[in-house]
C-alpha positions in Angstrom: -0.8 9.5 21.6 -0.1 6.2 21.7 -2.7 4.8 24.2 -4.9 6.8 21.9 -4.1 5.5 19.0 -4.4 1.6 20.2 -7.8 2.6 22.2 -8.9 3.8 18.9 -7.6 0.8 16.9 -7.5 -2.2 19.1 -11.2 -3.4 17.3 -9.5 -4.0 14.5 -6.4 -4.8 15.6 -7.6 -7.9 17.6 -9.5 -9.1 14.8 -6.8 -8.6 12.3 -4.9 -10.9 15.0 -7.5 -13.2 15.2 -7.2 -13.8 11.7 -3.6 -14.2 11.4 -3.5 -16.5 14.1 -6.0 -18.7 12.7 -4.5 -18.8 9.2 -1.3 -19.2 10.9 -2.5 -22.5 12.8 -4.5 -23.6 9.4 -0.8 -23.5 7.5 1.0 -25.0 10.6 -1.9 -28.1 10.4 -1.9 -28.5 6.5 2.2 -28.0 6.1 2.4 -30.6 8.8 0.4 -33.3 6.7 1.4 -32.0 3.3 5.1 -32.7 4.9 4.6 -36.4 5.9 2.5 -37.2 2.8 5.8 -35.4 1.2 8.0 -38.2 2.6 5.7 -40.9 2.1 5.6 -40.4 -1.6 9.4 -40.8 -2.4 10.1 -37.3 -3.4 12.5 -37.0 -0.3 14.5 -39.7 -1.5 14.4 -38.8 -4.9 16.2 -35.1 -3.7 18.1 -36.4 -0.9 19.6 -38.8 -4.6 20.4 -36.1 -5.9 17.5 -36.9 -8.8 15.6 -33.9 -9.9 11.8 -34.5 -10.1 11.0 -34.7 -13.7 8.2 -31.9 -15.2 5.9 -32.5 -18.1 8.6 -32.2 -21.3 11.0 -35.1 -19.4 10.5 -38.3 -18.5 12.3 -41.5 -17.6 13.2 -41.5 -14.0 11.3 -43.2 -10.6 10.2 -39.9 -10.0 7.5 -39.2 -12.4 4.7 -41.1 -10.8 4.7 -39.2 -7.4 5.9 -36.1 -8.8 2.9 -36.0 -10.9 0.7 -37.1 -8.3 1.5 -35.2 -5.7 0.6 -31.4 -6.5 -2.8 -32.8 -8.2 -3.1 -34.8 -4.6 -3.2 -31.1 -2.7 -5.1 -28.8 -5.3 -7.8 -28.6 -3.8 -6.5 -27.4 -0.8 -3.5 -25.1 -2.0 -5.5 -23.4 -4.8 -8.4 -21.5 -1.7 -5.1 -21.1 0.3 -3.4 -19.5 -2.2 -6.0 -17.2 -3.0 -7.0 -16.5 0.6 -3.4 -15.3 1.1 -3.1 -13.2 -1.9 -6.3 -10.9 -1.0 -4.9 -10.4 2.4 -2.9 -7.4 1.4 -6.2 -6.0 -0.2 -8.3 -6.4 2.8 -5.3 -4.5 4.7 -5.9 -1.5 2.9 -9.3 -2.0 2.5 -10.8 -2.6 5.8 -7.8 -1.3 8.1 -5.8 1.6 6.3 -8.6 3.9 4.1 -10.5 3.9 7.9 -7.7 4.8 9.7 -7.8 8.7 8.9 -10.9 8.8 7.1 -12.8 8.1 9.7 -11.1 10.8 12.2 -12.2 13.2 9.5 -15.7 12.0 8.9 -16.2 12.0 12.9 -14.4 15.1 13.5 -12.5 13.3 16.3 -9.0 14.8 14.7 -9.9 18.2 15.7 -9.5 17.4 19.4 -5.8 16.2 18.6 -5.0 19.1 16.7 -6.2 21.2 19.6 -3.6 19.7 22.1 0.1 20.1 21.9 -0.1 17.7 19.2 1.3 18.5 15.5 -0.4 17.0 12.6 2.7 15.1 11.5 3.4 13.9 14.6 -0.4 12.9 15.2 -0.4 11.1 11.2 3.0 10.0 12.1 2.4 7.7 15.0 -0.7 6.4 13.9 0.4 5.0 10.8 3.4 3.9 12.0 2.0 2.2 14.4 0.0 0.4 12.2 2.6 -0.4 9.5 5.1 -1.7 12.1 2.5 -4.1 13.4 1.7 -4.7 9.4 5.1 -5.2 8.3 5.9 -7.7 11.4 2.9 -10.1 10.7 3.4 -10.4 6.8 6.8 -10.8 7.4 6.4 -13.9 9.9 3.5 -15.0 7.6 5.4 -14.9 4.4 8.5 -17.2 6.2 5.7 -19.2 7.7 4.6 -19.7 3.8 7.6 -21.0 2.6 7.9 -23.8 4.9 3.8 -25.0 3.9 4.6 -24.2 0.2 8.4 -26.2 -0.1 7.0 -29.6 -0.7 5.0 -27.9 -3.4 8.2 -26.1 -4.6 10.0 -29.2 -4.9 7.5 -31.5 -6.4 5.6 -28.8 -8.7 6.9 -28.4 -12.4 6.9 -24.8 -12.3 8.8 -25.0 -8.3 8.1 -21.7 -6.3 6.7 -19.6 -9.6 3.0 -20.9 -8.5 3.5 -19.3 -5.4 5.6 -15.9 -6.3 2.8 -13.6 -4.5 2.6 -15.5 -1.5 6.1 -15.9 -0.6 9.3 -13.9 0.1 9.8 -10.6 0.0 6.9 -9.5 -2.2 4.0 -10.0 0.2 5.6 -7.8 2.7 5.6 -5.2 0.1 1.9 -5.6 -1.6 0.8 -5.2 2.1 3.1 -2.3 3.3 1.4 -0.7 -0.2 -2.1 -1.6 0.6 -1.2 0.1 3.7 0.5 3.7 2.4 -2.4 3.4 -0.6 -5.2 3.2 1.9 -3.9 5.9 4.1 -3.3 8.5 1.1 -7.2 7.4 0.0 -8.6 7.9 3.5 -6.8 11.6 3.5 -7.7 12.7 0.1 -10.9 11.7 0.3 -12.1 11.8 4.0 -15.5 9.4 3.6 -14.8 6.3 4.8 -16.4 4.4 2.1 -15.1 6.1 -0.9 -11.8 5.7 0.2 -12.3 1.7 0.8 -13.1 2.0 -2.5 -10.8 3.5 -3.9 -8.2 2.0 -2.6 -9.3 -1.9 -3.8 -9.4 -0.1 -7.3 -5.9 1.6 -7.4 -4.4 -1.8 -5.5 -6.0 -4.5 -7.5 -5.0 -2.4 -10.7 -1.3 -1.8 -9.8 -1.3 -5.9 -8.7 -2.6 -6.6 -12.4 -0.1 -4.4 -14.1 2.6 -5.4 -12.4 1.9 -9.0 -12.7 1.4 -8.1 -16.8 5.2 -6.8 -16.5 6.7 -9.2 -14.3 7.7 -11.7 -17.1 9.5 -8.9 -18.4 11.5 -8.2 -15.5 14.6 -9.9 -17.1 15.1 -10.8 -20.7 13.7 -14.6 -20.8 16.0 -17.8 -22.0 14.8 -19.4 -24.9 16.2 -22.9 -24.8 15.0 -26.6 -25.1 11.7 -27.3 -24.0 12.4 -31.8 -23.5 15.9 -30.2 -21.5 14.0 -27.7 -19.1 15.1 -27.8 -15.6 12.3 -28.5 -12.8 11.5 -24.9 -11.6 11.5 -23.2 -14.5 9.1 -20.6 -15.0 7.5 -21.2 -18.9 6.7 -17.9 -20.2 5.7 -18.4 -23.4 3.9 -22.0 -25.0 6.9 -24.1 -26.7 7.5 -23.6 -30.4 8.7 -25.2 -33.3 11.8 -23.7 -35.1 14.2 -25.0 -38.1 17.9 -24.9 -38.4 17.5 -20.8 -39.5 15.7 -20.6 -36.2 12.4 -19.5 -38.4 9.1 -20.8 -36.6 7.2 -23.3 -38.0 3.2 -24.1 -37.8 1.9 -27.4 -36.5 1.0 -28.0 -40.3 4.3 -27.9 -41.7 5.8 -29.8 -38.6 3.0 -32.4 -39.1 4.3 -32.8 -43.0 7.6 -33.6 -41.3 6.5 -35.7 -39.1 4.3 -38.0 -42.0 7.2 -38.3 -44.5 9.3 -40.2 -41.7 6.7 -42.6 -40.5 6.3 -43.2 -44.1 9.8 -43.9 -45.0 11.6 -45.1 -42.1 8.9 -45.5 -39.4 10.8 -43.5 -36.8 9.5 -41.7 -33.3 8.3 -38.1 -34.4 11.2 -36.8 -32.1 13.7 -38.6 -34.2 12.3 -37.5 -37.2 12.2 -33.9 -36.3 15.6 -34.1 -35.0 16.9 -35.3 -38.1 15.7 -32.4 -40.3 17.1 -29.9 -37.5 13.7 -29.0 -36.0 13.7 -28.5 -32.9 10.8 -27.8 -29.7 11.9 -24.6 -28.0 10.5 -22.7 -25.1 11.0 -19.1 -23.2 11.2 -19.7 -20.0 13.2 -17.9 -16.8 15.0 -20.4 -14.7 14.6 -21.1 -10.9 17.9 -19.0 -9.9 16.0 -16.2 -10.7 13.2 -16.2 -8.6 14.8 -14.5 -5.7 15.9 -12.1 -8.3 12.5 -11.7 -9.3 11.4 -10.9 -5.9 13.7 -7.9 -5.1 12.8 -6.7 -8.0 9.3 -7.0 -7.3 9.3 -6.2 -3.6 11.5 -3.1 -4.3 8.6 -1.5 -7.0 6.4 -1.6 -4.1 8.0 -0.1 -0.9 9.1 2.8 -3.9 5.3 3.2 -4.2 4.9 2.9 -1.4 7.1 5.2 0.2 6.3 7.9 -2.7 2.7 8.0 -1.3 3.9 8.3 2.3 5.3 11.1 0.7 2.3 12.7 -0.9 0.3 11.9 2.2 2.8 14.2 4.5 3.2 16.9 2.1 -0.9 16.7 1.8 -1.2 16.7 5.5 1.1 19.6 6.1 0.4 22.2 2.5 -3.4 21.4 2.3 -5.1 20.9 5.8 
């Protein structure tokens, strides 16, 4: 069942490989470069000193220049990346897991398995595992391989790893061990090959979306001072103006503030505003929690995951 099931499969499989291996060698190229432009700039030094690199609210250290610079210096080239690597767990489902039963059911080619000595579960069994041990391996070495391209980025980016949350860790294991139970419970329910690619870039783009709409939300955000924030921080919501009863105020009435100093004493606006006890706040969730965040993340979709590996067996043995 095996040999069957790579003779079957190794089309895609060697073009799935082909893939990885070139976007593997693309990141290994770029990270390299990204890396020694990295050290060129300063940065280095700057963390090796023990000085954080300063984001948009702080300023006042050597840093700012190249921290600044830096990230701007490599958009171009991180923002396709980045988005390359985030439909990868799509195309997974897409294009390898809705075929891989459909198909056998829109050919007919599963009767001859059931015929043999073969069970169903053991046939849908080895075939999707298979496939989701060879899936789980490659987006695990590509997510590590990730994290080493990305950490210059990290470092020298105001909002640190947050840009690149879907890319790295733990959770892009589990978007493409999804894609992968997803497309395999489309390709069964539905049996047409098509439909069920379909289908399955629907359900997995919506689930993405809604997730990412409730991620923020995971843990209850810190509200705290938006000049102060730490490097890394994740800004949820735009800063805000509030007075010593911790009531918002609009841009009018801080304005108002802000032109009754310059008229009587001249002062900076900050100095102004800090004399009548207004204060710039922000919600934001600090850097400590992104690994947090990625359990938390990661573990909604194996759940999912596993709850339609589930439905698939139970669909496979009760209605076929």
């Amino acid at each position: 069942m095996i040999w069957v099931t790579w003779a079957q499969h190794r089309r895609e499989a060697l073009v799935t490989g082909l893939v990885l291996a070139v976007a593997a060698a693309l990141l290994v190229i770029t990270g390299l470069n990204m890396l020694a432009d990295f050290e060129r700039s300063g940065i280095a030094r700057c963390v090796a000193q023990g000085i954080r690199a300063v984001g948009v609210f702080a300023t006042g250290t050597s840093c700012d220049a190249v921290t600044g610079a830096f990230p701007i210096s490599w958009h171009r080239l991180t923002l396709p990346a980045t988005l390359a690597l985030m439909t990868l767990p799509a195309l997974l489902g897409v294009f390898i897991a809705a075929p891989l039963l459909s198909r056998e059911f829109e050919q007919g080619t599963y009767l001859l398995a059931w015929s043999q000595s073969i069970t169903k579960l053991r046939w849908a069994v080895i075939k999707v595992g298979l496939i989701a041990a060879a899936v789980v391996t490659a987006s695990s070495g590509l997510a590590v391989l990730v994290i080493w391209w990305h950490g210059p980025l990290d470092v020298a980016g105001f909002n640190g790893p947050w840009d690149a949350f879907e890319i790295e860790g733990l959770a892009p294991v589990a978007y493409a061990t999804f894609a992968l139970a997803l497309g395999t419970l489309a390709g069964l329910l539905i049996r047409r090959t098509v439909p069920a690619m379909a289908l399955t870039l629907l359900v997995f783009a919506g689930v993405r979306l809604l997730i990412a709409q409730i991620r923020p939300h995971f843990l209850a955000s810190v509200t705290g001072n938006a000049q102060g924030m730490m490097q890394g921080s994740w800004v949820i919501s735009p800063d805000y103006y509030v007075d010593t009863q911790g009531h918002h105020l609009s841009l009018e009435q801080v304005n108002g503030v802000i032109s009754g100093c310059s008229v009587a004493t001249g002062g900076s606006p900050m100095d102004c505003l800090n004399q009548h006890g207004i204060r710039l706040l922000a919600d934001y969730q600090p850097l400590d929690r992104f690994w947090t965040f990625q359990l938390i993340e990661a573990a909604l979709f194996f759940v999912l995951a596993i709850g339609l590996v589930a439905i698939s067996l139970w669909w496979l043995q009760r209605r076929l």
